[in-house]
C-alpha positions as CSV (number, residue, x, y, z in Angstrom):
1,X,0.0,0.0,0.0
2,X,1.4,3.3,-0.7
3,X,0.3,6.8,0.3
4,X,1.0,10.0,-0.9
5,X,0.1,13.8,-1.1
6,X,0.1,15.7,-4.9
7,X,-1.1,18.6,-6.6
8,X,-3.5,18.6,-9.0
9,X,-4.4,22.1,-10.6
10,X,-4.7,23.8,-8.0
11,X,-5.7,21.3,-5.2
12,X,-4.2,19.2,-2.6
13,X,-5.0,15.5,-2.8
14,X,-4.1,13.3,-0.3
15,X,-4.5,9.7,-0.1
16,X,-3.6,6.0,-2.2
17,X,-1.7,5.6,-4.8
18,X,-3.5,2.6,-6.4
19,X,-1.7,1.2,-9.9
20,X,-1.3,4.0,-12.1
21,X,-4.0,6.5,-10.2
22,X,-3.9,8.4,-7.4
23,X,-7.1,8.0,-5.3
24,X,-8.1,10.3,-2.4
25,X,-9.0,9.2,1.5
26,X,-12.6,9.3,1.7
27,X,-14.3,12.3,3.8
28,X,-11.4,14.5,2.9
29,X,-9.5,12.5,5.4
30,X,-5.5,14.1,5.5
31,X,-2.2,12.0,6.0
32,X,-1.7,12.9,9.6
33,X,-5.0,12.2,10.5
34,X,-4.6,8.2,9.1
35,X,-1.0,7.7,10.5
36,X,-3.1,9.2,13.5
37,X,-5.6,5.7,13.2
38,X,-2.4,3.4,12.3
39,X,-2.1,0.6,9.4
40,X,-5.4,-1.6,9.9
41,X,-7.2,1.8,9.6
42,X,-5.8,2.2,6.6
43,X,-6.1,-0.6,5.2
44,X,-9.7,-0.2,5.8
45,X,-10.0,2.6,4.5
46,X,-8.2,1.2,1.1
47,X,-10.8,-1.2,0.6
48,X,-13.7,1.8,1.2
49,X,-12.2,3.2,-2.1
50,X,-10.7,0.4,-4.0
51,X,-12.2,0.4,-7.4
52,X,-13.6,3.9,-7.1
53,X,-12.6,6.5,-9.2
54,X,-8.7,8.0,-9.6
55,X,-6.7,10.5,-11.1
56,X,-4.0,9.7,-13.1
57,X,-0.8,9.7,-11.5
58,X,1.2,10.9,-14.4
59,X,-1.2,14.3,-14.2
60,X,-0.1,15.5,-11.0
61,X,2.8,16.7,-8.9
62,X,3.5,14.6,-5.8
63,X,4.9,16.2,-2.9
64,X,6.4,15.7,0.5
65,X,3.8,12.4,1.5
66,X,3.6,13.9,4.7
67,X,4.3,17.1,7.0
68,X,6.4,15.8,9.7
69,X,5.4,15.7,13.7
70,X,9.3,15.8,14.0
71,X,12.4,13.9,12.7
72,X,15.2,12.4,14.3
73,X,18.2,11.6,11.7
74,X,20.2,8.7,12.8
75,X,23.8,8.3,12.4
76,X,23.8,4.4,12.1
77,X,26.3,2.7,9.3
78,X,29.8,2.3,10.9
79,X,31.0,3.0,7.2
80,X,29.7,6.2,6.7
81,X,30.9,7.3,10.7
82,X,34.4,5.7,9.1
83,X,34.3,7.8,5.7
84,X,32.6,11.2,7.3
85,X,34.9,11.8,10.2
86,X,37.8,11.6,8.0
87,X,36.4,14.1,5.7
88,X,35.0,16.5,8.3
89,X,37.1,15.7,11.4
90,X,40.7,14.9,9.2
91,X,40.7,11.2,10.7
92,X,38.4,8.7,10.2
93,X,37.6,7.2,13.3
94,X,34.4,5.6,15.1
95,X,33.8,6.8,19.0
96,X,33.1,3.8,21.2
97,X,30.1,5.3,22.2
98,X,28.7,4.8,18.9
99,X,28.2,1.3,19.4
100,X,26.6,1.6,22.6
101,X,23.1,3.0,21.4
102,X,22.0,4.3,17.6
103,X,22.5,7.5,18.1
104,X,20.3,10.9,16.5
105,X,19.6,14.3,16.3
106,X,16.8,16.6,15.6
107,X,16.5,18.3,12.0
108,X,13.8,21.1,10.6
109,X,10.4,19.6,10.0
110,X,10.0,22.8,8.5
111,X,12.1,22.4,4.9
112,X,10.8,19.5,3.7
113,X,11.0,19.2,0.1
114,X,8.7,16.6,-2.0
115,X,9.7,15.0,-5.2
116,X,11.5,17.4,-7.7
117,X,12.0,20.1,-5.6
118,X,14.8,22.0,-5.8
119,X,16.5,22.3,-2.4
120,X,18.0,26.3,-1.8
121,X,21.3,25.8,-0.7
122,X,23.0,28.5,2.0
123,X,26.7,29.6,0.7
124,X,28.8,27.0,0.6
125,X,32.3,25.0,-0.8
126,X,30.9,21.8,0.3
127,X,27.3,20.8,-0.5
128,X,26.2,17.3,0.0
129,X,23.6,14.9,-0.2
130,X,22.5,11.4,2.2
131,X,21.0,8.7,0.6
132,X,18.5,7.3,4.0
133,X,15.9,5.2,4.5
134,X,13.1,6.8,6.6
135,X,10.6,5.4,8.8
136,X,7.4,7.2,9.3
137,X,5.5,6.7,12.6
138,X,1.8,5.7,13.3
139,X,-0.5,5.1,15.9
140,X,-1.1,1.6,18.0
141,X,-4.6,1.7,19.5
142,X,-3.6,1.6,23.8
143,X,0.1,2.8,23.6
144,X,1.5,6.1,24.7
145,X,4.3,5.8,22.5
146,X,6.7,6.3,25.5
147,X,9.6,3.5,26.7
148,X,8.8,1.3,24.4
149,X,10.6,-2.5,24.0
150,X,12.3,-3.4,20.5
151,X,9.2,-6.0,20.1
152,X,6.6,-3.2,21.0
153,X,8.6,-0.6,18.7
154,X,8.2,-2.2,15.5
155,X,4.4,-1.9,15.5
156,X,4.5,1.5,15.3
157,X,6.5,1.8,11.9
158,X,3.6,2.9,9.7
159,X,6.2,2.1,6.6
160,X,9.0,3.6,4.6
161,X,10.2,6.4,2.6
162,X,13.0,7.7,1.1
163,X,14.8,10.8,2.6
164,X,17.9,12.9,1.6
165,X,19.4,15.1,3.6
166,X,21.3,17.9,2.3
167,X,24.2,18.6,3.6
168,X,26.4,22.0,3.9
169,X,29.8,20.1,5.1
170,X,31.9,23.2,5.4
171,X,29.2,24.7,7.4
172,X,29.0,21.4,9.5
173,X,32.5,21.0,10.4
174,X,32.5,24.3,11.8
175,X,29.6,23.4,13.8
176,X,30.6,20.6,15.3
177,X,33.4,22.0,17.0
178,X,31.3,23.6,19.0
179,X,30.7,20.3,20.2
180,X,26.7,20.1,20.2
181,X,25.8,18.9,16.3
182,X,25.0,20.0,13.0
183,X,22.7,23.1,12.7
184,X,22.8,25.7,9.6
185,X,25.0,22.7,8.2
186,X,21.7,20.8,7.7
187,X,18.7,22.6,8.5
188,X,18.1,24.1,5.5
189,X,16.2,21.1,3.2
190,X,15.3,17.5,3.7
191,X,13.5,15.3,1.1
192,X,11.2,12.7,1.6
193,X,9.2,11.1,-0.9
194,X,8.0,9.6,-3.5
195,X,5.2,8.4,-1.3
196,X,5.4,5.8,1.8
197,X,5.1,2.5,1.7
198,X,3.2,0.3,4.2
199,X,5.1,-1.5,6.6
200,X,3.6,-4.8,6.1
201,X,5.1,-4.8,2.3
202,X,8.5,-5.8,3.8
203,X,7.0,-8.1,6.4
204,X,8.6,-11.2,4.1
205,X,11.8,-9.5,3.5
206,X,13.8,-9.3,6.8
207,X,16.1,-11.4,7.6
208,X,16.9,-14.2,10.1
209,X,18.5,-11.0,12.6
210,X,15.6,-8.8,11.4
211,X,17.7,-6.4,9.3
212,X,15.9,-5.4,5.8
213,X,18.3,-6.2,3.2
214,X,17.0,-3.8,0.8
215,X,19.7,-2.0,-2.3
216,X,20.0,1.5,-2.3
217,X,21.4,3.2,-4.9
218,X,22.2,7.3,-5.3
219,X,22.8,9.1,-8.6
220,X,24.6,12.6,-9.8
221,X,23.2,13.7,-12.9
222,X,22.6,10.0,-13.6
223,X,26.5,8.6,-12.6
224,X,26.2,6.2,-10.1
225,X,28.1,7.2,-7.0
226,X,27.4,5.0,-4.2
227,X,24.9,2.1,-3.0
228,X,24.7,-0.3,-0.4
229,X,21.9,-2.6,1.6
230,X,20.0,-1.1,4.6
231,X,20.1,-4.2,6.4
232,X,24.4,-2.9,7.3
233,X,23.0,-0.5,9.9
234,X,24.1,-1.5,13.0
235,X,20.5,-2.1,14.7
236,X,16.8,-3.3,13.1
237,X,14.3,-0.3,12.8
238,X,12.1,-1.6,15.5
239,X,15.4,-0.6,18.1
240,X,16.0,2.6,16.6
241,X,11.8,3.5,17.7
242,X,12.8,2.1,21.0
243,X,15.4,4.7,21.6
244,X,13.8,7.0,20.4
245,X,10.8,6.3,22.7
246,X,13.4,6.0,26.0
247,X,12.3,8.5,28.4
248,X,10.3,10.3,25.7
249,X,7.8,9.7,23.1
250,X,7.0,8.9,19.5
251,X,4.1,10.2,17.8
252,X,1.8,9.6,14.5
253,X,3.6,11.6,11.9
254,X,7.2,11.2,13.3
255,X,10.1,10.8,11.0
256,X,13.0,8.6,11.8
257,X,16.0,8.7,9.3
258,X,18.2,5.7,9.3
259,X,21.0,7.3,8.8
260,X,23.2,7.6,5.6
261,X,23.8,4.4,3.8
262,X,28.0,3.6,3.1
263,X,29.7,2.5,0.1
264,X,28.9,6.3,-1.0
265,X,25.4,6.9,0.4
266,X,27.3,11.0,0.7
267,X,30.1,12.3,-1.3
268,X,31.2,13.6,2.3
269,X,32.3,9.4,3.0
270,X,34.1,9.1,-0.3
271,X,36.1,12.6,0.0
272,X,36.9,11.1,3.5
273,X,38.3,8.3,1.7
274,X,39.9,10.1,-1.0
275,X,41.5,12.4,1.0
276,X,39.8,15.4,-1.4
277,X,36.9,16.6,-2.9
278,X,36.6,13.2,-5.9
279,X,34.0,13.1,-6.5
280,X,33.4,17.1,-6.7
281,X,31.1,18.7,-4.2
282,X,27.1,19.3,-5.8
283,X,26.9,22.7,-7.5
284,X,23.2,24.3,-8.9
285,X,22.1,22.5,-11.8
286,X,23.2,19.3,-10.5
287,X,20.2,16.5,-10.5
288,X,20.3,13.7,-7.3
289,X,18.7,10.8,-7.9
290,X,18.1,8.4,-4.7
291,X,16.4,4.6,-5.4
292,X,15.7,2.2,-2.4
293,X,14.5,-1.2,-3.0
294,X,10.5,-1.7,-2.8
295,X,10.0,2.2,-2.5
296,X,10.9,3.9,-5.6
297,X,12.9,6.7,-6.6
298,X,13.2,10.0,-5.3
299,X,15.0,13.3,-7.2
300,X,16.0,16.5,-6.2
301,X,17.9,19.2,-7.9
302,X,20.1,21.5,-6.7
303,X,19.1,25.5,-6.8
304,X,21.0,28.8,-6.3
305,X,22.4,29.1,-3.5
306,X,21.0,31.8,-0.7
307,X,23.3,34.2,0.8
308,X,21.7,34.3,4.6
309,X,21.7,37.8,6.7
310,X,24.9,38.8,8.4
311,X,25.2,38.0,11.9
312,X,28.0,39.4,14.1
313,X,30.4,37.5,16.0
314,X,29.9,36.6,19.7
315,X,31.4,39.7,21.8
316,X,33.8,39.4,24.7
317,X,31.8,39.7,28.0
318,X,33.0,41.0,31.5
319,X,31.2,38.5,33.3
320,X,29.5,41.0,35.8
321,X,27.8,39.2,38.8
322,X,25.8,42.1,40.1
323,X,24.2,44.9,37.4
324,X,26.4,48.0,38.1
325,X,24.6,50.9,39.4
């Protein structure tokens, strides 16, 4: 089952993507309000309007199949810790604590891109892509969503999209030295589509550990650069909800990124590798095609990129303790 949100004319359809058509919820029903209900919902509500009539799919323009609750971006393929730390950091290395827990951060829900939308890059030398699989959240009639187990955690994986998330490395590395994560490095577009697909499509596909084993592939202006299988991050989905739930919460309409594939899932890994920018960092113009396995493709282009406001640097302080008279 896939879902997905388009334009058509002037309207916003959401709803099924059945064959070739596109087929709205019934009783104007949204995206967030059926991740809201959770999967046998929806699958009820595919039956209510199998057979009835569609639009074309080819006629419309999909966009982003959801508007994010939040998202959390894992960091969870050693290979790409490997390749990226040598790039932004100068040596490749993997912290132990890495292996200890599959680790996140919070990104913009706020820049989403949908499929063919040109991402607005701020200035920058290094601009990167991540090829991810994302998981999209839904409701499970009776849970909370809070400290949830690994078994409990997998029921709440509505299903799967594709994300990309553009990357400012120069921007990044400065960042990071700052020692709390990446912020105008990252936050400035994030691509999900073409459209999710239902958890229960991969049901057969796991593996004996419960990894999904599924080929992703990335293109530049249609040269392959990098693929790899999902099923080499270093925990199953379920666990990465479970984390994420630990002392906190996950919520219909939450997006969990798994975290950029290796073998080339970033130009970031490879230049790590390379020891220099080979291949060369994205410029406008440049076309980024991402394919995963069971999903479908999404693209991207790159636009012109935005010179942002000037800000002053921080100024030296006197560290009063009492205002002065």
């Amino acid at each position: 089952m896939r879902i997905a949100r388009w334009i058509d004319g002037a309207e916003l359809g959401e709803g099924f993507v059945v064959g070739d058509d596109v087929v709205a919820f019934p009783n104007g029903l949204r995206v967030a309000q059926v991740l809201a209900q959770g999967l046998p919902a929806a699958h009820r509500l595919l039956e209510r309007v199998a057979g009835g009539p569609g639009v074309a799919l080819e006629s419309v323009r999909l966009i982003a199949p959801l508007e994010p609750a939040s998202i959390r971006d894992f960091v969870a393929f050693e290979e790409h810790v490997e390749g990226v730390s040598a790039g932004v950091e100068g040596t490749s290395h993997v912290a132990p604590e890495w292996y200890e827990a599959p680790t996140f951060y919070f990104t913009n829900p706020h820049t989403v891109l949908g499929p063919g939308e040109a991402v607005s890059p701020p200035v920058t030398e290094r601009l990167d892509f991540e090829l991810e699989l994302a998981l999209v959240i839904g409701g499970v009639e009776g849970s909370s969503g809070r400290n949830l187990t690994p078994e409990e955690a997998g029921s709440h994986i509505f299903g799967y999209t594709i994300m990309n998330d553009w990357s400012a490395r120069d921007l990044q590395a400065r960042e990071m030295k700052v020692r709390l994560g990446p912020a105008k490095g990252k936050d400035f577009g994030m691509s999900l589509g073409p459209w999710i697909v239902t958890a229960d499509e991969f049901e057969s596909r796991h593996d004996e550990d419960g990894f999904l084993p599924l080929r992703a592939e990335v293109y530049v202006n249609d040269e392959l650069i990098g693929h790899d299988l999902v099923s080499n991050a270093g925990w199953p989905f379920p666990e990465f909800v479970a984390y994420a739930s630990r002392n906190s919460r996950v919520v219909p309409g939450d997006v969990l990124g798994s975290g950029t594939v290796g073998n080339g899932g970033c130009l970031g890994e490879l230049w790590g590798r390379n020891g220099g920018l080979a291949p060369p960092p994205l410029a406008p113009g440049d076309v980024v095609r991402m394919s995963i396995e069971g999903i479908g493709e999404l693209v991207g282009s790159v636009g012109d990129m935005v010179p942002g406001p000037p800000l002053p640097a921080a100024r030296p302080r006197p560290r009063l303790r009492t205002r002065r008279l």
